[in-house]
C-alpha positions as CSV (number, residue, x, y, z in Angstrom):
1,X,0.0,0.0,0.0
2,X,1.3,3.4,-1.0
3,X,0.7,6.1,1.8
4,X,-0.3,9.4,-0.5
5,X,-1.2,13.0,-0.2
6,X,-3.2,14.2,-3.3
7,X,-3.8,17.8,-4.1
8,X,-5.4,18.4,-7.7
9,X,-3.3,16.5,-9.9
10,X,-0.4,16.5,-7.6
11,X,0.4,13.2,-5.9
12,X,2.8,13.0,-3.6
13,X,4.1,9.3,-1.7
14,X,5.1,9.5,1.7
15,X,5.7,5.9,2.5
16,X,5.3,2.2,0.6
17,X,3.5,-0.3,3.5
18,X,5.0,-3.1,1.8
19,X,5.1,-5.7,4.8
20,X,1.8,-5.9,5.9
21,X,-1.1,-3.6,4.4
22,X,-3.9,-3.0,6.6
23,X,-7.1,-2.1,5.9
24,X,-8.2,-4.0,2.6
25,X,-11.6,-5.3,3.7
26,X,-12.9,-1.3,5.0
27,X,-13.3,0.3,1.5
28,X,-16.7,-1.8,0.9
29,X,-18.2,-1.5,4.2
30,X,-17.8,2.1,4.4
31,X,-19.2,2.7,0.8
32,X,-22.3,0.5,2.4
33,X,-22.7,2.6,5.7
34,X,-22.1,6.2,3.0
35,X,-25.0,4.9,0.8
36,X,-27.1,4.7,3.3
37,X,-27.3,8.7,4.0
38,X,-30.2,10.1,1.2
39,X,-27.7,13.0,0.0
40,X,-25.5,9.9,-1.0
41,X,-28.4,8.3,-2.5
42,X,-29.4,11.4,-4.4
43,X,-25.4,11.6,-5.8
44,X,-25.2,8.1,-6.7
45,X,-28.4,8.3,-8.8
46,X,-26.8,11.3,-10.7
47,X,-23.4,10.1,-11.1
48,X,-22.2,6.7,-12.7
49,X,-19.8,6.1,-9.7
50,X,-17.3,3.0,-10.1
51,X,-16.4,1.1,-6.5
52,X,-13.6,-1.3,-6.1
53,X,-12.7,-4.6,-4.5
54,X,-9.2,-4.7,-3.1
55,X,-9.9,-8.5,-1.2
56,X,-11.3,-10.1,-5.0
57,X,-8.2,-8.7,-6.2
58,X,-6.2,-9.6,-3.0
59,X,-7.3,-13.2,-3.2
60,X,-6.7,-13.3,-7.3
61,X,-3.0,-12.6,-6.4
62,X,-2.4,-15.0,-3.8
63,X,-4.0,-17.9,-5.8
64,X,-1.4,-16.4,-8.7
65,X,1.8,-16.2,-7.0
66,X,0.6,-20.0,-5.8
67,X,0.8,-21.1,-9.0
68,X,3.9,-19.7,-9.4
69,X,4.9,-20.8,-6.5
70,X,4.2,-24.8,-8.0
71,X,1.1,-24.7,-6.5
72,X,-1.8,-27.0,-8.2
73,X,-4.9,-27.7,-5.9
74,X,-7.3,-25.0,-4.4
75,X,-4.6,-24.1,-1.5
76,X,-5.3,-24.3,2.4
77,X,-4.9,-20.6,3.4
78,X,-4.0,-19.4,7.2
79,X,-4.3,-15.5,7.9
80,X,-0.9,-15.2,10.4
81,X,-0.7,-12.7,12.8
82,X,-0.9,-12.8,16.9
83,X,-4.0,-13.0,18.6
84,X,-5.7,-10.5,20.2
85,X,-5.2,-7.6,17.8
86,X,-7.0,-4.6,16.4
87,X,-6.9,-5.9,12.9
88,X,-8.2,-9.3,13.7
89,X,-11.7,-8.0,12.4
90,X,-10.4,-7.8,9.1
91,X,-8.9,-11.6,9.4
92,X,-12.6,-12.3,10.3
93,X,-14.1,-10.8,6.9
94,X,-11.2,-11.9,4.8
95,X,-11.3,-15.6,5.8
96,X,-15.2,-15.5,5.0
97,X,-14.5,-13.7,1.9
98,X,-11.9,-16.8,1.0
99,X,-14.1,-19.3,2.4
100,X,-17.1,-18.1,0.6
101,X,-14.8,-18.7,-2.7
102,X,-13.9,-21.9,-1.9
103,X,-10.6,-21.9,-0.5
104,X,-10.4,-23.0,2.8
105,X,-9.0,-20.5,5.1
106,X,-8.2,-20.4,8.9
107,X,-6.6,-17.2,11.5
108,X,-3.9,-18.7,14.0
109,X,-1.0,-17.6,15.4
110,X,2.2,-18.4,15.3
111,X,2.5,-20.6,18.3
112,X,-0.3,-22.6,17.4
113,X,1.5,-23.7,14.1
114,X,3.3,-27.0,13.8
115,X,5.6,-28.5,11.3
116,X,6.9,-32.1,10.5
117,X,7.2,-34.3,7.9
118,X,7.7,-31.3,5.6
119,X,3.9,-29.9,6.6
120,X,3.1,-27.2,8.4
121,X,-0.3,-27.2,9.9
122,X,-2.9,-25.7,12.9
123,X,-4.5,-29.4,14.2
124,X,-5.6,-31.4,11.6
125,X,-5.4,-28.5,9.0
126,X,-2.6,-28.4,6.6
127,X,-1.4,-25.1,5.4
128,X,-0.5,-24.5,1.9
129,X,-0.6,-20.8,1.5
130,X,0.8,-18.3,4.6
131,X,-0.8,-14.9,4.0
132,X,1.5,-13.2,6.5
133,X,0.3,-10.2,8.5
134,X,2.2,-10.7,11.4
135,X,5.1,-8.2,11.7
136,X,8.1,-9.5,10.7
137,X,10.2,-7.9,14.1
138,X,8.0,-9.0,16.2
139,X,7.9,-12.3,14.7
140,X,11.4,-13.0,14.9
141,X,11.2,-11.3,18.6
142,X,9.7,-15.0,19.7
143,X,11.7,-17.3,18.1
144,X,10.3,-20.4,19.8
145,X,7.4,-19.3,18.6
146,X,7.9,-18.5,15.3
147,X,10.2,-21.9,14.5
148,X,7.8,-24.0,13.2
149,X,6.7,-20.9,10.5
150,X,10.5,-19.8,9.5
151,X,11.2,-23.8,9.0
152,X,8.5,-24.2,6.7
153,X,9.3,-21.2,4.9
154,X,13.0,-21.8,4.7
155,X,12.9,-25.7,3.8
156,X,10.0,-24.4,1.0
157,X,7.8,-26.5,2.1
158,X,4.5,-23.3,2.4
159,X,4.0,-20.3,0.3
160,X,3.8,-17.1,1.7
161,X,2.6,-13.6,0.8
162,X,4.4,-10.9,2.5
163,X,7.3,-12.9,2.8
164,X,10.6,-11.5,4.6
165,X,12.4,-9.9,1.5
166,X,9.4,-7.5,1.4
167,X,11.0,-5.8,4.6
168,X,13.7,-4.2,2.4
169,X,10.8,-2.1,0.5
170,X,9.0,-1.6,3.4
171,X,12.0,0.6,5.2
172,X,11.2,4.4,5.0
173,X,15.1,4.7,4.1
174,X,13.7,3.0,0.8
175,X,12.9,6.3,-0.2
176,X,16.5,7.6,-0.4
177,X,17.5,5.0,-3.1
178,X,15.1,7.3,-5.4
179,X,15.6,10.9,-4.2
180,X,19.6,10.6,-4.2
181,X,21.2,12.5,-6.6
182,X,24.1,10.2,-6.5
183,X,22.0,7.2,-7.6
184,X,20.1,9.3,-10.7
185,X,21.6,6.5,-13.6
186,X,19.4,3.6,-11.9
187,X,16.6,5.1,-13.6
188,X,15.6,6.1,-16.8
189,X,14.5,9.4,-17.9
190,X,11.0,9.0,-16.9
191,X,11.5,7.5,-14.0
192,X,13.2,10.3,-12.8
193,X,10.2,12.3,-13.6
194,X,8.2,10.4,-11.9
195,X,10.2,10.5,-9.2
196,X,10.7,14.1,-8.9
197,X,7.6,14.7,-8.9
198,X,6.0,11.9,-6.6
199,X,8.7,11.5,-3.9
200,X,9.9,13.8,-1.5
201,X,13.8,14.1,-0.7
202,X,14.3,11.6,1.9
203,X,17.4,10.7,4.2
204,X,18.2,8.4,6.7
205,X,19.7,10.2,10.0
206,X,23.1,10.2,10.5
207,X,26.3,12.2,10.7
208,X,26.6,12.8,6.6
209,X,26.9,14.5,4.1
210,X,24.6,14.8,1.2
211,X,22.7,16.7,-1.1
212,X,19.4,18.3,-0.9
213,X,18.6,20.2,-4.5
214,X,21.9,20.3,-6.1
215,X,23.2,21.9,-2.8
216,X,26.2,19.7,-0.7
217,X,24.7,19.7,3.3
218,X,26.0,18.5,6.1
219,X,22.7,16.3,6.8
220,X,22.0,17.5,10.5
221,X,23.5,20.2,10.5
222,X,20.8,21.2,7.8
223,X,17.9,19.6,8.7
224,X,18.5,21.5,12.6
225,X,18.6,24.6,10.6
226,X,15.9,24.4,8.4
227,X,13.1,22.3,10.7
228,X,10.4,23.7,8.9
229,X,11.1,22.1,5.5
230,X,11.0,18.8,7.4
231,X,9.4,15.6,9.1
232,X,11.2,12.8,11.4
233,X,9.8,9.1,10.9
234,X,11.0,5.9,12.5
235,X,12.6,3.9,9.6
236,X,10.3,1.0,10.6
237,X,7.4,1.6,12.2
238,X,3.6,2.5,12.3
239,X,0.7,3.9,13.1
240,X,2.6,7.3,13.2
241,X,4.5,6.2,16.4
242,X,7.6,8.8,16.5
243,X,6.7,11.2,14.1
244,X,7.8,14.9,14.5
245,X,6.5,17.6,12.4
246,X,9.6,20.1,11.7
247,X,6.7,23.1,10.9
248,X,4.9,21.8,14.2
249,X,7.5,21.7,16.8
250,X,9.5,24.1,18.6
251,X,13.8,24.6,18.4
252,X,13.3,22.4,21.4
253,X,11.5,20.1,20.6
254,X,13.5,19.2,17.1
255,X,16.5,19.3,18.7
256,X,15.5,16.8,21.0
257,X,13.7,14.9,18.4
258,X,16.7,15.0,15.9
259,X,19.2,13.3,19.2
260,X,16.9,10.6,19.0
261,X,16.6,10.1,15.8
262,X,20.2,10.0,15.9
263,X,20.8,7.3,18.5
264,X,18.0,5.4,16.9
265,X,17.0,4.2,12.9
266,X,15.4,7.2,11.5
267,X,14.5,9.1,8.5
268,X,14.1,12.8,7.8
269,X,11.7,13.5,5.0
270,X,11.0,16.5,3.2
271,X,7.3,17.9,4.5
272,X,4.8,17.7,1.8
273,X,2.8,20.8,1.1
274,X,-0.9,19.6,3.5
275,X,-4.2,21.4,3.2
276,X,-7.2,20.6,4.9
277,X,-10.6,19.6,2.8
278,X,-14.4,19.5,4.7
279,X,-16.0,16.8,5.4
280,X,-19.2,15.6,6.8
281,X,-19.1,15.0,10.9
282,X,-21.9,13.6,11.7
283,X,-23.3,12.9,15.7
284,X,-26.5,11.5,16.9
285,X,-28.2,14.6,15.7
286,X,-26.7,16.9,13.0
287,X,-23.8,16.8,11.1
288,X,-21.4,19.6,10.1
289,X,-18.7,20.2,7.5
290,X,-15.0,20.2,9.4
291,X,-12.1,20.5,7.7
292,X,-9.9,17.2,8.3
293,X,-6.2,15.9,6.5
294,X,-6.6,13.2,4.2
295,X,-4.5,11.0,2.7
296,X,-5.6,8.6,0.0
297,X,-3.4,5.0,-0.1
298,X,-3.8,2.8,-2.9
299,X,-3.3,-0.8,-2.7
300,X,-1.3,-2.5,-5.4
301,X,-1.5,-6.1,-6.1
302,X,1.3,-7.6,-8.1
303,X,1.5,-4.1,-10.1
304,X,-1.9,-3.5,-10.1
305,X,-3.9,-1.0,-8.5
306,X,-7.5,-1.8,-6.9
307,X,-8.9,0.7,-4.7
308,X,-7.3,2.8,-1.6
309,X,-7.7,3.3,1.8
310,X,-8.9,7.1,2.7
311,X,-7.9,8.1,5.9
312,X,-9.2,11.4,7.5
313,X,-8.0,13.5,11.0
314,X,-7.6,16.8,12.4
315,X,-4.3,16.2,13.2
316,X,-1.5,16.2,9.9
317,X,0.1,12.9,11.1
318,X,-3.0,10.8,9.3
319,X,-3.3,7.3,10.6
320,X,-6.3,5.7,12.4
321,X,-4.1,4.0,15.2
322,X,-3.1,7.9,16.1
323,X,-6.7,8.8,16.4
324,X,-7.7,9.2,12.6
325,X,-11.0,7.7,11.1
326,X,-11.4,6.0,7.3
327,X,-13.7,6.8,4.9
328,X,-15.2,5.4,1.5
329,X,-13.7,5.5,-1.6
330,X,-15.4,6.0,-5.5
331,X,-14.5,7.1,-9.1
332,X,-16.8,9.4,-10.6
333,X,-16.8,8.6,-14.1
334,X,-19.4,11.0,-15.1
335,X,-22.8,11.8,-15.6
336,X,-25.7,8.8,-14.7
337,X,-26.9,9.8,-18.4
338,X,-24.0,9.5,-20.1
């Protein structure tokens, strides 16, 4: 899932969720619970609108890369990730989604996984297909745990999505790979482009020297200078845990933030331009237009996009574990009567 900003026809990417995407089985229900208000009714029957299904699509690559894989049969599928968790509803409405498709599908844990005889199975189910959302650092974090899954995967005896080599995408740091200058000649002209205008300059902390437009910086040095221009992220982490907005915080405050991010595995991104759009706010009685951030994060599937997760809050660090809320998400691809 790409994390994205979108302003008119500027797009900007913040951040590629390449480990474990959240959030895939929302986009449907929402759109549900939006048709259900009579102004929403009343737009729909004016405008040809065009919905998406990121789990169809999800499910279509996970049966492909199966096949690849050297998958033949239907696979047995089990949904990964520790118990007790706030995405576990969307493990529920995914494994109904597979299930309803006809391919079996289970949620466990890691520690309720066993492997011998070159199977690896929950009881008396055998998994074929590991559709990983448990984080990779705090899977390896329990390695008694996680032995019977890494032995499986290792000997190639299950197929997993999300697998462990996606944690080199996944990094924020990532992102300096296509914003340094030094490393221009890995891409083609229009990559470049692309890049210029999609990414924003992004650095992992340290005590460097770089470039930021053209210009040779002594990184921290820099960045302490010129706060305003700039955001601190964990280089692998989420739900907005560590951020701090350069524009937002006082000389203090950064200079604190900035020793951290020092003694720790940060990133220092260049702030993207944010403006506020209203939405509805409704209560039990009345609604009112607020302004709120949004970001808009599509999913991509083997290449493909199908859909996106919108994500709205009155704070600029957008993400629902930090407070934010989700809404639904349409294409309006013009008039009814058309």
């Amino acid at each position: 899932r790409l994390d994205a900003f979108v302003r008119g026809e500027e797009v900007k990417f913040v951040e590629y969720n390449a480990e474990n995407p959240s959030s895939l089985t929302d986009q449907a229900g929402l759109n549900r619970v939006l048709f259900e208000v009579r102004a929403m009714q009343k737009f729909a029957a004016r405008y040809r609108l065009r919905e998406f299904d990121p789990a169809e699509s999800l499910l279509r690559a996970m049966l492909e890369t199966y096949r690849e894989w050297g998958g033949h049969e239907t696979p047995n599928v089990a949904i990964v990730d520790w118990a007790g968790l706030p995405t576990e509803h969307e493990f529920v409405l995914l494994r109904d989604f597979f299930d309803a498709r006809s391919v079996p599908t289970i949620i466990c844990a890691p520690d309720e996984l066993e492997y011998s005889n070159g199977k690896l199975r929950r009881g008396d189910f055998r998994v074929d297909l590991v559709y990983k959302r448990v984080i990779i650092h705090e899977l390896l974090a329990r390695p008694d745990d996680a032995r019977p899954l890494l032995r499986a995967y290792t000997n190639g005896d299950v197929c997993m999505m999300n697998p462990f080599r996606c944690k080199m995408l996944h990094k924020k740091a990532a992102f300096e790979l296509l914003t340094d200058e030094a490393r221009a000649d890995w891409f083609n002209a229009e990559e470049r482009e692309v890049i210029r205008d999609c990414v924003p300059w992004t650095r992992r902390v340290g005590e460097r020297r770089t470039t930021y437009r053209g210009q040779a910086i002594d990184l921290l040095e820099f960045v302490r200078k010129n706060r305003a221009l700039f955001v601190l992220k964990p280089n692998d982490d989420y739900g907005g845990h560590g951020v701090t907005l350069g524009d937002r915080a006082g000389a203090g405050e950064w200079d604190e933030a900035l020793a951290k991010a020092l003694a720790g595995d940060y990133v220092v991104q260049e702030l993207v331009d944010l403006h506020t759009e209203e939405f509805p706010v409704f209560d039990d009685e009345r609604w009112a237009l607020q302004p709120m951030y949004v970001d808009t994060n599509p999913f991509l599937f083997r290449g493909r996009v199908e859909g996106a997760m919108v994500r709205l809050s009155d704070s600029p660090v957008v993400n629902v574990t930090s407070g934010g809320g989700e809404t639904g998400f349409f294409v309006i691809e013009g008039e009814a009567t058309e």
